[in-house]
Every structure is written in structure tokens, then in C-alpha cells.
Biopython code that builds the backbone (N, CA, C, O; Angstrom):
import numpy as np
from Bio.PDB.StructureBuilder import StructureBuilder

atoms = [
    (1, "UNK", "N", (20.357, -45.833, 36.627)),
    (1, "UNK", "CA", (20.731, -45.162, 35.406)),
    (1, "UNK", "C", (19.984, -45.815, 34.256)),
    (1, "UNK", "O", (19.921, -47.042, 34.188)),
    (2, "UNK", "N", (19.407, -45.014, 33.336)),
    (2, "UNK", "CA", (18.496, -45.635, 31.888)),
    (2, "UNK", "C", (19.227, -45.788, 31.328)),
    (2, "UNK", "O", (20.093, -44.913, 31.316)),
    (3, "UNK", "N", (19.414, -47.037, 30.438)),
    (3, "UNK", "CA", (20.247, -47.807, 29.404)),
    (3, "UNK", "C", (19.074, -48.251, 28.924)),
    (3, "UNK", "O", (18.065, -48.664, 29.496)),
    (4, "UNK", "N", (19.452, -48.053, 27.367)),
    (4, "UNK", "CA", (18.942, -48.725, 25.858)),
    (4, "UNK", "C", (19.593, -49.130, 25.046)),
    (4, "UNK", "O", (20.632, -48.658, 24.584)),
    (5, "UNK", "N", (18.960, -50.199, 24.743)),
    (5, "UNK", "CA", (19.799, -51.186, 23.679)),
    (5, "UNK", "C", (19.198, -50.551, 22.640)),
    (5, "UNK", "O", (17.981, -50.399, 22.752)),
    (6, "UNK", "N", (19.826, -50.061, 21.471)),
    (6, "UNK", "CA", (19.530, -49.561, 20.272)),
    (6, "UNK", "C", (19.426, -50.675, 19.172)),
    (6, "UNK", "O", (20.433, -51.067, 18.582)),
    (7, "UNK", "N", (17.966, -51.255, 18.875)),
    (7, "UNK", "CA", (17.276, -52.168, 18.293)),
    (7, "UNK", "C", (18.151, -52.185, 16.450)),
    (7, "UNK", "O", (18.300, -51.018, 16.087)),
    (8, "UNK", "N", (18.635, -53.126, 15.467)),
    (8, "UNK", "CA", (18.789, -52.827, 13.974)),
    (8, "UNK", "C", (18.080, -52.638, 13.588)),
    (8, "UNK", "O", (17.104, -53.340, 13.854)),
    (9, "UNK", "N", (17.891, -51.227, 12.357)),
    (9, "UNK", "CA", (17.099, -51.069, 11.601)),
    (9, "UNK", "C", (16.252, -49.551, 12.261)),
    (9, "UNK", "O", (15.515, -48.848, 11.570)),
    (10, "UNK", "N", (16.546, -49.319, 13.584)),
    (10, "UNK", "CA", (15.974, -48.591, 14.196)),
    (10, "UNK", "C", (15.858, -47.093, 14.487)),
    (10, "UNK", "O", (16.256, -46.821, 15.619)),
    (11, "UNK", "N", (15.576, -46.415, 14.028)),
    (11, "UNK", "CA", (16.160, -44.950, 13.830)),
    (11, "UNK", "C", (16.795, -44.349, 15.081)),
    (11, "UNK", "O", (16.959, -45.050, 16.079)),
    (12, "UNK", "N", (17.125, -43.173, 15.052)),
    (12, "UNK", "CA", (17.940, -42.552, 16.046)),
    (12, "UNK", "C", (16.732, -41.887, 17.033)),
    (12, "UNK", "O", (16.853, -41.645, 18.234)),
    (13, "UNK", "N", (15.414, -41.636, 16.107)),
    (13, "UNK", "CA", (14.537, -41.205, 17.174)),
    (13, "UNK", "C", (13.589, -41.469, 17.950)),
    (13, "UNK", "O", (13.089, -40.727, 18.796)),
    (14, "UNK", "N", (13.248, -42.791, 17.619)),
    (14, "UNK", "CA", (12.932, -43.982, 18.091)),
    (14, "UNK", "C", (13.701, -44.238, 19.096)),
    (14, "UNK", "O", (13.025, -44.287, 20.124)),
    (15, "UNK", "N", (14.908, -44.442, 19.298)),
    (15, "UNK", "CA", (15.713, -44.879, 20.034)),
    (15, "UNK", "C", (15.929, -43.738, 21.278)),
    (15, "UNK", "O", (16.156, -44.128, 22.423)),
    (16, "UNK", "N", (15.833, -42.209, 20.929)),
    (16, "UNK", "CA", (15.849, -41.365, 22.112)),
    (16, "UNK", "C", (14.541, -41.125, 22.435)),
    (16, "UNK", "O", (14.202, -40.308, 23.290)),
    (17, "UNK", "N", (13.769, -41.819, 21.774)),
    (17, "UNK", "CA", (11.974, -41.268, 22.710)),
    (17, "UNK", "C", (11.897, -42.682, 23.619)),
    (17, "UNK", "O", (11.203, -42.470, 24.613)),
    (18, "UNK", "N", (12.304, -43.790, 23.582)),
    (18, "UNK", "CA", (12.424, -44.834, 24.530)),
    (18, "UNK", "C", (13.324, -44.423, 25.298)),
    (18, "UNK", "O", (13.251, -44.961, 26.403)),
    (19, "UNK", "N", (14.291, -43.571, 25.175)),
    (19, "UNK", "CA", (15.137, -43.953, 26.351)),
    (19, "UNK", "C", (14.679, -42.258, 27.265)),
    (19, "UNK", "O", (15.035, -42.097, 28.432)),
    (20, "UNK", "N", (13.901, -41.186, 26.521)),
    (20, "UNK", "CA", (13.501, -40.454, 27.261)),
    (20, "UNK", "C", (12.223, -40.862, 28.593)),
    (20, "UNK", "O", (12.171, -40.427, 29.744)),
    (21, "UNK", "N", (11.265, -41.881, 27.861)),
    (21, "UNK", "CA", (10.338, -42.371, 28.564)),
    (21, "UNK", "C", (11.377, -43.340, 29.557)),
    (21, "UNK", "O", (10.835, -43.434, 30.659)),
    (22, "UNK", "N", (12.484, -43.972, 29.532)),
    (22, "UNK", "CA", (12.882, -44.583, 30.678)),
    (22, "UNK", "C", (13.294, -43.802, 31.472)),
    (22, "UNK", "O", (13.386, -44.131, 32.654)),
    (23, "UNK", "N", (13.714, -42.345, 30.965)),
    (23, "UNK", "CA", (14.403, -41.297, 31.951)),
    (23, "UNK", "C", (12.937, -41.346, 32.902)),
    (23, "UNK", "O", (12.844, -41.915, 33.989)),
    (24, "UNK", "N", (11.792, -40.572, 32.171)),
    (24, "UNK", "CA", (10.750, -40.255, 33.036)),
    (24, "UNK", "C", (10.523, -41.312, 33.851)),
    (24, "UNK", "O", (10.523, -41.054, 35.055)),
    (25, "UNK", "N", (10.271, -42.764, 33.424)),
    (25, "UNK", "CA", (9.954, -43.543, 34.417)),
    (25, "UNK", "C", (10.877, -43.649, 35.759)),
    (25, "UNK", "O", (10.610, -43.614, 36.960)),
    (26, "UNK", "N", (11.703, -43.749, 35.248)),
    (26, "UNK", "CA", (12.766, -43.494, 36.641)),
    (26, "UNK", "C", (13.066, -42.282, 37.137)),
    (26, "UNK", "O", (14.199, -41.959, 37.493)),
    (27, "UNK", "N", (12.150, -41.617, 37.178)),
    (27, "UNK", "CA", (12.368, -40.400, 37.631)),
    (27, "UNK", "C", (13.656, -39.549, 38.003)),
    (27, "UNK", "O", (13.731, -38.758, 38.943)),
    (28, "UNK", "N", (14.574, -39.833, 37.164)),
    (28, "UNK", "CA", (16.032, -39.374, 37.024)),
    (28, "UNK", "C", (15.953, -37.249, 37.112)),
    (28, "UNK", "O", (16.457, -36.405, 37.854)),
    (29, "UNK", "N", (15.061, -37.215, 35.937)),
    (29, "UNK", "CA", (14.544, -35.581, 35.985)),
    (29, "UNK", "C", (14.027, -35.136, 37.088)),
    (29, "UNK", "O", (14.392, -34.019, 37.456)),
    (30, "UNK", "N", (13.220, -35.752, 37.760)),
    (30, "UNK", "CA", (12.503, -35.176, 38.747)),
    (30, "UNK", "C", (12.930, -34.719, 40.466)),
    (30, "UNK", "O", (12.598, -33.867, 41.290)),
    (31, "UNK", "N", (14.116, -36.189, 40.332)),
    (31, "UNK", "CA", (15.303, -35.943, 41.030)),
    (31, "UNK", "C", (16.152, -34.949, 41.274)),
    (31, "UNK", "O", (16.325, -34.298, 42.304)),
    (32, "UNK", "N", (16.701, -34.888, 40.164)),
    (32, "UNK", "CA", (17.253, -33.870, 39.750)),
    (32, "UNK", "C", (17.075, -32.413, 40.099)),
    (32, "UNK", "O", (17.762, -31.796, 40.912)),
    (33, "UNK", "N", (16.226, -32.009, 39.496)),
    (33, "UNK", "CA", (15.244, -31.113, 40.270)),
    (33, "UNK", "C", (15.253, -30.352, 41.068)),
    (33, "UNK", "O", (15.520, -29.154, 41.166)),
    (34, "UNK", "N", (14.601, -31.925, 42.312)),
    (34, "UNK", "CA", (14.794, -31.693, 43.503)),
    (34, "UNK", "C", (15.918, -31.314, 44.229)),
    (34, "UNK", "O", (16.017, -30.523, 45.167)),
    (35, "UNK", "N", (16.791, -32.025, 43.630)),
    (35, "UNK", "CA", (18.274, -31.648, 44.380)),
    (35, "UNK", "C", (18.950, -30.327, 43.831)),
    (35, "UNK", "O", (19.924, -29.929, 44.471)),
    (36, "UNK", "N", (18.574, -29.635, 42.779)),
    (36, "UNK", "CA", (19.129, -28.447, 42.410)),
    (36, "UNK", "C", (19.520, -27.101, 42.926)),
    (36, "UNK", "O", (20.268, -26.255, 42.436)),
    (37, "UNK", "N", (18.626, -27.115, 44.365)),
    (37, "UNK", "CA", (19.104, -26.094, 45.040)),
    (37, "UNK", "C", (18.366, -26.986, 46.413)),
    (37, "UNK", "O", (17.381, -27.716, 46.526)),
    (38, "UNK", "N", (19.321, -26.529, 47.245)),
    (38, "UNK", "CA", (19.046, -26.545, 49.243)),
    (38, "UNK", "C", (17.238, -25.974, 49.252)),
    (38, "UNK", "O", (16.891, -25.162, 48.395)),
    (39, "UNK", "N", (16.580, -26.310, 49.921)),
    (39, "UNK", "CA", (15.770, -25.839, 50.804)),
    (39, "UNK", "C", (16.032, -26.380, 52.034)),
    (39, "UNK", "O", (16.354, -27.523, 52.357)),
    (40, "UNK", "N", (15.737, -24.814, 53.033)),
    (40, "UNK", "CA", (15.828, -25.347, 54.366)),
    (40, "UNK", "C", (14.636, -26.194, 54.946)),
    (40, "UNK", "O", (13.953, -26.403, 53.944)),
    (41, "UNK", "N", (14.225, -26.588, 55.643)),
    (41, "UNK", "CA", (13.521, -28.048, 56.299)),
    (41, "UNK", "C", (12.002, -27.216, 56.374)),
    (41, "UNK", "O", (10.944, -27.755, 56.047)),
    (42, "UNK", "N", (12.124, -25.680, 56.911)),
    (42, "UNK", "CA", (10.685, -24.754, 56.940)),
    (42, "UNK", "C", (10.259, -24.573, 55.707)),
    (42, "UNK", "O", (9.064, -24.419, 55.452)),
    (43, "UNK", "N", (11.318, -24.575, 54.691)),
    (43, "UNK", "CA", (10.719, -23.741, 53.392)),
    (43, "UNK", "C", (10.315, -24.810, 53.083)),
    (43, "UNK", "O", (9.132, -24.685, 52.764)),
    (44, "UNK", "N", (10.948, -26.760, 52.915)),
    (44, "UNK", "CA", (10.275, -27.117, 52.133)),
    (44, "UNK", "C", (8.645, -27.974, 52.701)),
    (44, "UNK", "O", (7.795, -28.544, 52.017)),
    (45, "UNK", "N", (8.709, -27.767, 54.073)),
    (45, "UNK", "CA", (7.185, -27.950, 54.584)),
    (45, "UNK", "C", (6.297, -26.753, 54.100)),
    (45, "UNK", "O", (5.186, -26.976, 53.618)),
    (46, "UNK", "N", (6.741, -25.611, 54.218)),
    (46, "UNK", "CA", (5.900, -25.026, 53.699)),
    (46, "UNK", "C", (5.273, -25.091, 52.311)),
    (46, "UNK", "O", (4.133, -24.808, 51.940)),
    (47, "UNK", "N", (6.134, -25.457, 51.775)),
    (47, "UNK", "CA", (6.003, -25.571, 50.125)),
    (47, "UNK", "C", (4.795, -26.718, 49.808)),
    (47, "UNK", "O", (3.724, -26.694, 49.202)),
    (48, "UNK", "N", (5.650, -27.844, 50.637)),
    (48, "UNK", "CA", (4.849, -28.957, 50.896)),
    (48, "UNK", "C", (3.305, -28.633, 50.997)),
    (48, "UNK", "O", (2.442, -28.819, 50.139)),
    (49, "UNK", "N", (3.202, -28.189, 52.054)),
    (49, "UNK", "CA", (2.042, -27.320, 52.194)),
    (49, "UNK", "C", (0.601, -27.176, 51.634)),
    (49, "UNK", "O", (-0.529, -27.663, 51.652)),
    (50, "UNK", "N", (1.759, -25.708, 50.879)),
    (50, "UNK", "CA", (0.949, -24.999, 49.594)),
    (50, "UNK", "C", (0.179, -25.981, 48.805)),
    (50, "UNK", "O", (-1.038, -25.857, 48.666)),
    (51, "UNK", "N", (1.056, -27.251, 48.125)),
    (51, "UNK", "CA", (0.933, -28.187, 46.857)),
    (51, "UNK", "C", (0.099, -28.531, 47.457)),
    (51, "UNK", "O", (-0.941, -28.124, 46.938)),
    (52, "UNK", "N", (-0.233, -29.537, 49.014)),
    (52, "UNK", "CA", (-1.565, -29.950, 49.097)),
    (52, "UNK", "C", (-2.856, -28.788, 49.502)),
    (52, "UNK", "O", (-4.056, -29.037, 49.618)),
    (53, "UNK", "N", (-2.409, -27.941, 49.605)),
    (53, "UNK", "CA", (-3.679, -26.671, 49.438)),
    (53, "UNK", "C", (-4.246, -26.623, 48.091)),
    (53, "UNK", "O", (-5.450, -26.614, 47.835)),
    (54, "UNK", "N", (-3.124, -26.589, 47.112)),
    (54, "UNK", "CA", (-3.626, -26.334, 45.983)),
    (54, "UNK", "C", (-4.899, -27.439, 45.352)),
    (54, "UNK", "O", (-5.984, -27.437, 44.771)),
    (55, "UNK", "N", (-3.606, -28.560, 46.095)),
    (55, "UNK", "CA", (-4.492, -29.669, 45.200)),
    (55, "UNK", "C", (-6.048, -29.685, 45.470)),
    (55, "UNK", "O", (-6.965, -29.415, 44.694)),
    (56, "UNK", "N", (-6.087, -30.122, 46.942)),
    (56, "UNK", "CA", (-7.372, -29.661, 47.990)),
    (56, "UNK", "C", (-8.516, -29.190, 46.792)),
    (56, "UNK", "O", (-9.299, -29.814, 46.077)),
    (57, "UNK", "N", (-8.166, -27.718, 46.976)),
    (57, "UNK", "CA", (-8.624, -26.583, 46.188)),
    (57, "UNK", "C", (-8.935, -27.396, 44.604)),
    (57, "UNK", "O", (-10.052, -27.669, 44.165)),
    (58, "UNK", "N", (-7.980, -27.596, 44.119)),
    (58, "UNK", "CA", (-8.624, -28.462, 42.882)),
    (58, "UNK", "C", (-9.381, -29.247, 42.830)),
    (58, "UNK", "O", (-10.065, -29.192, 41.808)),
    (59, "UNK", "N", (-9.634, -30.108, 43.576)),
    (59, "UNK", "CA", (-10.465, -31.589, 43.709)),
    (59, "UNK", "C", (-11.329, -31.004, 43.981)),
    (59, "UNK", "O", (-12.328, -31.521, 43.482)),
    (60, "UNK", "N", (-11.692, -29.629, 44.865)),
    (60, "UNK", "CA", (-13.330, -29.325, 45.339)),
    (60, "UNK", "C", (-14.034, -28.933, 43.521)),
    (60, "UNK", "O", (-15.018, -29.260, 42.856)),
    (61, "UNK", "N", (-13.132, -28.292, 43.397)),
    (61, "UNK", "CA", (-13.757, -27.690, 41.738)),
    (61, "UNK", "C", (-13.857, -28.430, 40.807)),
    (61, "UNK", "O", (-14.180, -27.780, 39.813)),
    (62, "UNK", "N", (-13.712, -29.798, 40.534)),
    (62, "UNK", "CA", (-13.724, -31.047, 40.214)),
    (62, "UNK", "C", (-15.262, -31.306, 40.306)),
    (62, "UNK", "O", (-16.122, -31.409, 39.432)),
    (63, "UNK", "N", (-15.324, -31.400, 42.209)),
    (63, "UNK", "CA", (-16.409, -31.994, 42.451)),
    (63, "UNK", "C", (-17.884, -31.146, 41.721)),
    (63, "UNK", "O", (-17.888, -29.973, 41.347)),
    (64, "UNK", "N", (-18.909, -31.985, 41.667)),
    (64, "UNK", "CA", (-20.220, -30.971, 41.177)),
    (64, "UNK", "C", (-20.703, -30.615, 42.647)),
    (64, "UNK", "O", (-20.542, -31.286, 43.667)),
    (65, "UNK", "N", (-21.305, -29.451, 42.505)),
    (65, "UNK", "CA", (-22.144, -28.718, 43.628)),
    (65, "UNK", "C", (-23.173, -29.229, 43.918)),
    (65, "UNK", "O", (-24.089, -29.237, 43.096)),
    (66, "UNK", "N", (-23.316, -29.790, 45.140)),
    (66, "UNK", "CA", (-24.602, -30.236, 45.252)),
    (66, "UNK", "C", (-25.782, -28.866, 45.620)),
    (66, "UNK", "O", (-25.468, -28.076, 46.511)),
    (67, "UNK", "N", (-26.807, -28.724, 45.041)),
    (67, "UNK", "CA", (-27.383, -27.576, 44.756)),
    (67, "UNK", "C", (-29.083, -28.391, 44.932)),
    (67, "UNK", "O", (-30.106, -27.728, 44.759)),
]
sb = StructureBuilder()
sb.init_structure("model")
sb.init_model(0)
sb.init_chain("A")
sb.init_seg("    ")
for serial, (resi, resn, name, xyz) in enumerate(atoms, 1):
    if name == "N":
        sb.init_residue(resn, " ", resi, " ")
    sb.init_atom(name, np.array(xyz, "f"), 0.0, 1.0, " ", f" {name:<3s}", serial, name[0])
structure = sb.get_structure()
């Protein structure tokens, strides 16, 4: 769980953009997320999948053409 000590002198938004970056670092959101609905064990290999297809697919278009 992210806990922040709220520094004196320190504004209120200061104080929720540190403790948003501790959310992200701890991946509390991303978690979350994930757990928001069931996938069954096929859907989420498949899914799985896809993301490294995609990526795949990205990194070639990245690369320069050798020509």
C-alpha cells in the first residue's frame, strides 16, 4: 500500500503527484486492472499472444531496412 508523509510547508499538490508516482511505481493501478474482470486461461494466452505480435510487429518498423 503507498503511504506519504505530507512534508510542512508543502502544498496539497505536491503531495498527491508523489503519492500518485508511488501508486504507479507499485503498480497498485495496473493490478487492479488486471483483476477487474475473470479471463478464462484461453482468452488470456491468447491475448497474451496478440501483445507479443504486436510488439514483434513494432520493433520490425523501428528497425531500418536494409536496402
Amino acid at each position: 500500500m503507498a503511504k506519504i508523509l505530507v512534508h510542512d510547508n508543502e502544498t496539497i499538490e505536491s503531495a498527491i503527484r508523489r503519492f500518485k508516482r508511488a501508486v504507479a511505481r507499485e503498480g497498485i493501478i495496473t493490478d487492479t486492472k488486471k483483476h477487474a474482470f475473470y479471463l478464462k486461461p484461453g482468452e488470456r494466452r491468447r491475448l497474451k499472444s496478440q501483445v507479443a505480435r504486436r510488439r514483434a510487429r513494432k520493433s520490425l518498423k523501428k528497425r531500418p531496412s536494409e536496402e
